[in-house]
Backbone as a chain_set.jsonl record, in Angstrom:
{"seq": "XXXXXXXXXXXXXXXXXXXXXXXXXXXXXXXXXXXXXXXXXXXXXXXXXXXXXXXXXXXXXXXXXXXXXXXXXXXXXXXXXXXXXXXXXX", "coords": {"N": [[0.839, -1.164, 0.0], [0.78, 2.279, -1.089], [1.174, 5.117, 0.311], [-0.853, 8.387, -0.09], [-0.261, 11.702, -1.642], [-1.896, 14.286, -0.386], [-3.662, 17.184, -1.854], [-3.149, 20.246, -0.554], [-5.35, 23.32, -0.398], [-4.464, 26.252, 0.187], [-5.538, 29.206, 1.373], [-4.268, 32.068, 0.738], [-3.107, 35.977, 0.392], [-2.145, 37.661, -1.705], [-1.176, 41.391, -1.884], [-0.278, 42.994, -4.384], [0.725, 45.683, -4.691], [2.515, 46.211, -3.048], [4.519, 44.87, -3.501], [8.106, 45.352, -5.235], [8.694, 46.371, -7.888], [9.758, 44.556, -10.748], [10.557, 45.135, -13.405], [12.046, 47.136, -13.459], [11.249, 50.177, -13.629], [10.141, 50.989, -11.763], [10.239, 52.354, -8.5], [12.816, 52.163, -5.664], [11.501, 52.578, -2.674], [11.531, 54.48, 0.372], [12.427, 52.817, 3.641], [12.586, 53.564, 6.717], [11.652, 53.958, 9.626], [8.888, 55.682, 10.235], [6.926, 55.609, 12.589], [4.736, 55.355, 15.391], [4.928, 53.564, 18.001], [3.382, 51.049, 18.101], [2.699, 51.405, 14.878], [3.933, 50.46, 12.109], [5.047, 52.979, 9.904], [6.835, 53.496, 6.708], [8.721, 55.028, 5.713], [8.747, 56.745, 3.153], [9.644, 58.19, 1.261], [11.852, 58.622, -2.17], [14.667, 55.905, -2.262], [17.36, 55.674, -1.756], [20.138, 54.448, -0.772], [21.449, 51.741, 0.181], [21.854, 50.38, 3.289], [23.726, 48.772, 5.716], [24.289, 48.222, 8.818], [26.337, 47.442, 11.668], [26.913, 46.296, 14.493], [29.294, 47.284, 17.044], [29.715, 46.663, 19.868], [30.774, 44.373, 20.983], [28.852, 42.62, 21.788], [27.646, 41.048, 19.732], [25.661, 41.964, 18.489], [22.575, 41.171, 15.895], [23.61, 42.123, 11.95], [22.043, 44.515, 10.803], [19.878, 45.725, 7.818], [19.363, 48.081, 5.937], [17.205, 49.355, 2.816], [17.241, 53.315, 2.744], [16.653, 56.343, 2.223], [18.635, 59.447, 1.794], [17.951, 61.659, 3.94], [17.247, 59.898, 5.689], [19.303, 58.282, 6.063], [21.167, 60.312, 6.981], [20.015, 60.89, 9.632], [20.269, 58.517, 10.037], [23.207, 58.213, 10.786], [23.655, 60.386, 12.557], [22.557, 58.715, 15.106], [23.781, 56.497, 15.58], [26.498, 56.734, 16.201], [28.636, 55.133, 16.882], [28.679, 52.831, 15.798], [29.319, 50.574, 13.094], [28.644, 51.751, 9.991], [27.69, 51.191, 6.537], [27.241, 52.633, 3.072], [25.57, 51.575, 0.374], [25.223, 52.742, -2.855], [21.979, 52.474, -4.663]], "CA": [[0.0, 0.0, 0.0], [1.435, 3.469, -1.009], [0.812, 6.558, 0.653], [-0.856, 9.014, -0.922], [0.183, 12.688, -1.055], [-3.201, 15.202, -0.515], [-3.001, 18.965, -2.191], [-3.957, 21.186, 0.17], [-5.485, 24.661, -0.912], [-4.067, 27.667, 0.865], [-5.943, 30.876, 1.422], [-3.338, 33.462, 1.217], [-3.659, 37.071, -0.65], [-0.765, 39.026, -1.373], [-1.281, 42.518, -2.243], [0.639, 43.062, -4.984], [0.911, 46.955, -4.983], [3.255, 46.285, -2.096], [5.782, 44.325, -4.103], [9.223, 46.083, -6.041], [8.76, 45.945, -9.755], [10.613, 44.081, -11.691], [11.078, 45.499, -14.682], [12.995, 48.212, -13.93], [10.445, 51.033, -13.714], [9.421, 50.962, -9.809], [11.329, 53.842, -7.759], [12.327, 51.756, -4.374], [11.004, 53.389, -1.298], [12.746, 54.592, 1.937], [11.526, 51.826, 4.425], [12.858, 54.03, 7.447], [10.514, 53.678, 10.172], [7.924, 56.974, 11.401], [5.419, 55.775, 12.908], [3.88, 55.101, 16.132], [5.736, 52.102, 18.9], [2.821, 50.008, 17.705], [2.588, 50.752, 14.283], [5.026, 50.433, 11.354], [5.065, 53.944, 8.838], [8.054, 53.652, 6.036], [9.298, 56.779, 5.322], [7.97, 56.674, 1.578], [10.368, 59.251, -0.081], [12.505, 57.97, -2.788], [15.294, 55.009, -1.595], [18.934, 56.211, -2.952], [21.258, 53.612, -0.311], [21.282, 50.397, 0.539], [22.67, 50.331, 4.432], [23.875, 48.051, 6.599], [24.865, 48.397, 10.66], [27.166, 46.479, 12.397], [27.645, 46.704, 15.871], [30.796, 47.309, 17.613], [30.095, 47.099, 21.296], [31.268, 43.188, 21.206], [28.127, 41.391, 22.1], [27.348, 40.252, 18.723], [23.815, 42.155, 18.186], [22.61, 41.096, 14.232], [23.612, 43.249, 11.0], [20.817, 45.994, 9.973], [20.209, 46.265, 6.697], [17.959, 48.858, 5.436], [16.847, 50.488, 2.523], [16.769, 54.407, 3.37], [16.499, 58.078, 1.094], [19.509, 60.184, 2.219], [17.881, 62.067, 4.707], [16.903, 59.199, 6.771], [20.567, 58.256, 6.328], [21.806, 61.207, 7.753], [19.86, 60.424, 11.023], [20.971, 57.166, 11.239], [24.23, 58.068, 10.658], [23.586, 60.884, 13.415], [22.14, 58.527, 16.191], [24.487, 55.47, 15.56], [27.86, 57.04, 15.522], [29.53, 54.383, 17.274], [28.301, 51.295, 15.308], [29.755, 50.88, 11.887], [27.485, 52.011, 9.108], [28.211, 51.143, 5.443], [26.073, 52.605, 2.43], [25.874, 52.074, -0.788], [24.313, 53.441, -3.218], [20.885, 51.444, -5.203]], "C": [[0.895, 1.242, 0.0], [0.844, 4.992, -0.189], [0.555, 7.747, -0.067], [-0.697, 10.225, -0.389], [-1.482, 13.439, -1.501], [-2.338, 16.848, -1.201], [-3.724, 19.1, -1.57], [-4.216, 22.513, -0.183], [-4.869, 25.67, 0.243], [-4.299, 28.582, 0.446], [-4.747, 31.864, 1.675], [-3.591, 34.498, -0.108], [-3.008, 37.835, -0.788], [-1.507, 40.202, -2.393], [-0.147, 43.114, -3.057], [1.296, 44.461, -5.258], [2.238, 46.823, -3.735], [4.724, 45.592, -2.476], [7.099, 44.978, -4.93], [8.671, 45.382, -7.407], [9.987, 45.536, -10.005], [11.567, 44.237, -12.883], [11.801, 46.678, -14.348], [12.387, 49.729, -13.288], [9.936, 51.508, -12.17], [10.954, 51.741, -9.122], [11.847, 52.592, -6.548], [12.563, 53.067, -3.561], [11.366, 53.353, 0.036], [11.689, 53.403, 2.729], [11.803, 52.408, 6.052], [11.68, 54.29, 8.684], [9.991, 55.206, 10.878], [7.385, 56.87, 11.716], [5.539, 55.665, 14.603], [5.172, 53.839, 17.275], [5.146, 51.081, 18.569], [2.548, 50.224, 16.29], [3.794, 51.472, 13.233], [4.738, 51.834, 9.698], [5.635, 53.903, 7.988], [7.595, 54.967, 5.8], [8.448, 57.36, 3.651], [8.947, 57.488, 0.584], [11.577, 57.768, -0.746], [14.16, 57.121, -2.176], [16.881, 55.592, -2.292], [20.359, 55.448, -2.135], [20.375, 52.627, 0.26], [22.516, 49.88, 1.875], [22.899, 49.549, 5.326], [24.577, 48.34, 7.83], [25.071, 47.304, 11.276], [27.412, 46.964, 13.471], [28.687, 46.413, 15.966], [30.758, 46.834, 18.799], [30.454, 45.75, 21.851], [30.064, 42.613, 21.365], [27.34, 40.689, 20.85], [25.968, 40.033, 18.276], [23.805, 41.609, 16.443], [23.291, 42.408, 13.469], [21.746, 43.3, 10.562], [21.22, 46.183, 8.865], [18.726, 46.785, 6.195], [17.819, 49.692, 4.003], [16.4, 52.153, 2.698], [17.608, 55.439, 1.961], [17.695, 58.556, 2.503], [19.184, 61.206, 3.458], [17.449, 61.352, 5.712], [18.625, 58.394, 7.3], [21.28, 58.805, 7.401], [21.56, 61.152, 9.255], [20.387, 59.34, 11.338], [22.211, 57.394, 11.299], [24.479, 59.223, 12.549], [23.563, 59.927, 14.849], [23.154, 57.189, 16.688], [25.791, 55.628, 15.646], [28.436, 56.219, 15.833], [29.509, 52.78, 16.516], [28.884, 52.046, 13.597], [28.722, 50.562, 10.603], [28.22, 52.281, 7.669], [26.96, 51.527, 4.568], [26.475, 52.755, 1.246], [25.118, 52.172, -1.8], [23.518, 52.443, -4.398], [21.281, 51.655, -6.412]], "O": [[1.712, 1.372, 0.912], [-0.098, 5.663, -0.609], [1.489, 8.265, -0.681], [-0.82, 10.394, 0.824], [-2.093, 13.239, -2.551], [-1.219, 17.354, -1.121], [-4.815, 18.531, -1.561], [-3.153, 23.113, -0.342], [-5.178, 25.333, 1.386], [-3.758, 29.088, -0.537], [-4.432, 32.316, 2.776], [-4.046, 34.178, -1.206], [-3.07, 38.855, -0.101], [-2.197, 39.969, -3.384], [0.812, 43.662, -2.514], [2.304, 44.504, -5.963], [2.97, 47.81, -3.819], [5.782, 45.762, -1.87], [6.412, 45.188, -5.929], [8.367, 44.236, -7.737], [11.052, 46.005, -9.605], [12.667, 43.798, -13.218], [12.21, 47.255, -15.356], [13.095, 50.35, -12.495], [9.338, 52.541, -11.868], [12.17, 51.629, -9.283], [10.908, 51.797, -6.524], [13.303, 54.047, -3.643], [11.488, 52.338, 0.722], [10.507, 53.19, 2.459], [11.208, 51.692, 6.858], [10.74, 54.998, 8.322], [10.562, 55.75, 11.824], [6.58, 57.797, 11.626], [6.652, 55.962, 15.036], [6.275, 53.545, 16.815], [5.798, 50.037, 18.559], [1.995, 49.192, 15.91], [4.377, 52.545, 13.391], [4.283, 51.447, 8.622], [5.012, 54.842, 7.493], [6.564, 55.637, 5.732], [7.714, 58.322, 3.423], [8.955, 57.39, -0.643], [11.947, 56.69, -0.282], [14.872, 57.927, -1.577], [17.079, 55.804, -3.489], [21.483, 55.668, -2.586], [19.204, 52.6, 0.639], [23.584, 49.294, 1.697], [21.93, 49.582, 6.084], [25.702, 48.802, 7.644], [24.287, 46.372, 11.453], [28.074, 47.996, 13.58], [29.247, 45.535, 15.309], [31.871, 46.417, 19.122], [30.508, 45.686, 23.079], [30.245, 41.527, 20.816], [26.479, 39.836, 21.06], [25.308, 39.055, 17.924], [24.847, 41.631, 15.788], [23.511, 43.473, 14.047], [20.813, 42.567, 10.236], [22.332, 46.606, 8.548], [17.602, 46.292, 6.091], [18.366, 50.795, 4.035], [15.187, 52.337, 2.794], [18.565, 55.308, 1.198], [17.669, 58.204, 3.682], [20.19, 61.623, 4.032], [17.201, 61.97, 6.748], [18.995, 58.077, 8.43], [21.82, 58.257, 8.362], [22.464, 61.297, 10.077], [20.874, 59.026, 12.424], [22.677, 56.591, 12.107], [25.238, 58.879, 13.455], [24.386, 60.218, 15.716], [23.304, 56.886, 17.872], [26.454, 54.698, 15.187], [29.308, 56.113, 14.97], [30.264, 51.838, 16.755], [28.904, 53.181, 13.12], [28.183, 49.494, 10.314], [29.046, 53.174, 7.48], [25.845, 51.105, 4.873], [27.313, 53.557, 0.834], [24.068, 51.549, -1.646], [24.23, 51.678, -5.048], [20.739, 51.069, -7.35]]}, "num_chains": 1, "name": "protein.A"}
């Protein structure tokens, strides 16, 4: 006797306006967070680095990597000075 395999349907619904284009044509968008403690805003202006943060202070927090528009840069670059912040450009 073989075991048979079932398909199972899955309800899921992606919203596709929320996805990066493909082709070329799609701006990306600062993802820099303004909102709220509970909820999540991106920044929305146009994306122009691609940044990653590395801690220094030895305990071996993750790398941050964010899409962010140059003036959200500039803050992080402001609030982080001690962690090493690489950016380069999309």
């Amino acid at each position: 006797m073989h075991a048979t395999e079932t398909d199972e349907q899955i309800d899921e619904s992606v919203d596709l306006s929320e996805l990066p284009s493909l082709d070329g044509d799609g701006k990306p968008r600062c993802e820099c967070d303004h909102g709220t403690e509970a909820e999540y805003i991106a920044c929305g202006r146009r994306a122009r680095w691609r940044v990653s943060v590395d801690c220094t202070c030895g305990e071996q927090h993750p790398r941050v990597v964010e899409i962010l528009c140059s003036r959200c840069l500039r803050t992080l670059r402001r609030n982080y000075e001690r962690e090493a912040i690489t950016a380069r450009p999309l």
